[in-house]
C-alpha positions in Angstrom: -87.5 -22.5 -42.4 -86.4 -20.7 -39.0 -86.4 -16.8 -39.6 -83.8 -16.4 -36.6 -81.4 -19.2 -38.2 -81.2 -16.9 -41.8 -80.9 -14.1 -40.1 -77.7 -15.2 -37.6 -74.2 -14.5 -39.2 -71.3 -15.5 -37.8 -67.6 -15.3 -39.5 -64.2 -14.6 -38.8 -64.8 -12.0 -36.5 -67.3 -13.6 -34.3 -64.7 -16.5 -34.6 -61.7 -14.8 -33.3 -63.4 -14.6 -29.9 -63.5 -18.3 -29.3 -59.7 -19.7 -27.9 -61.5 -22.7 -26.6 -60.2 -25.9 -28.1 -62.5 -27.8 -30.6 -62.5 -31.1 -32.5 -63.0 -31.8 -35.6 -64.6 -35.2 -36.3 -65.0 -36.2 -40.2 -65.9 -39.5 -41.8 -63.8 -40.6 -44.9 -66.3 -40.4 -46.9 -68.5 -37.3 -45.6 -68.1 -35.3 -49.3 -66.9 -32.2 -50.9 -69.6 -30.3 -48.4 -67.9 -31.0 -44.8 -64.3 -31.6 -46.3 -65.0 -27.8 -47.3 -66.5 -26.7 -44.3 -63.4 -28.5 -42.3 -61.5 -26.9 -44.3 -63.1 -23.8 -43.2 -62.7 -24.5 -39.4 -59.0 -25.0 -39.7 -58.9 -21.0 -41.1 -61.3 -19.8 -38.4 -59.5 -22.0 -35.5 -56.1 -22.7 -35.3 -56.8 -24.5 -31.9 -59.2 -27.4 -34.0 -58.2 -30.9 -33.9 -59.1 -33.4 -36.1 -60.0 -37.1 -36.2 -60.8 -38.8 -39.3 -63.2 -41.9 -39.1 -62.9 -44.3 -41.6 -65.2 -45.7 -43.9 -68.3 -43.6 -42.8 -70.4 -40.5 -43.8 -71.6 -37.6 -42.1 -73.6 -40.5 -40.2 -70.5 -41.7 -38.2 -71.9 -41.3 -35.3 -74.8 -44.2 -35.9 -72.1 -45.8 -38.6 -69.5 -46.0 -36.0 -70.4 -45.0 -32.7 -67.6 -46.3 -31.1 -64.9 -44.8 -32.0 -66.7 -41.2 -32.4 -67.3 -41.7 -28.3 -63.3 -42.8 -28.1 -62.5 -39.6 -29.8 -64.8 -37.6 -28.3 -63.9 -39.0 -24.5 -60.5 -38.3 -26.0 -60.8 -34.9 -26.6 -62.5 -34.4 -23.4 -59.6 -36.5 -21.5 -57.0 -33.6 -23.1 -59.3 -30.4 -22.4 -60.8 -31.1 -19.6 -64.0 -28.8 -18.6 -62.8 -27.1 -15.3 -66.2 -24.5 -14.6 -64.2 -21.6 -14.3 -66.0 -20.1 -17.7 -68.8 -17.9 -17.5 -71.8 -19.3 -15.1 -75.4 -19.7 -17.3 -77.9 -18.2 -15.4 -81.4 -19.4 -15.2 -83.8 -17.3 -17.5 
């Protein structure tokens, strides 16, 4: 149990500030659960794109790890990650 997790909230107004693109990655047979919470992202997001792996669960990434890293290089190939965002200073 993490105190600060429980007491974080985040909904459609904290995601209206995020433009960036994101990717969705869902195995075919991840469940009612992350269907719904994909489901959710689309709402939230109108920039998320999906990939659908096939015959894996929400373990696709040790079920099928390679083509989770083709999507994911992919993804990365399309949006590329230019460092003109805000700079993370050192605490």
């Amino acid at each position: 149990y993490l105190p600060a997790l429980s007491a974080w909230q985040f909904g459609p107004e904290e995601a209206s500030r995020i433009s960036q693109p994101l990717l969705s990655v869902l195995g075919t047979q991840s469940g009612p659960l992350f269907e719904e919470g994909d489901a959710l992202l689309h709402v939230w997001f109108p920039q998320v794109e999906d990939c659908t792996i096939e015959g894996v669960t929400h373990l696709l990434h040790l079920q099928r790890p390679g083509p989770v890293v083709q999507a994911v290089t992919a993804f990365f190939a399309r949006h590329p990650i230019t460092g003109n965002g805000p700079r993370q200073h050192p605490a």
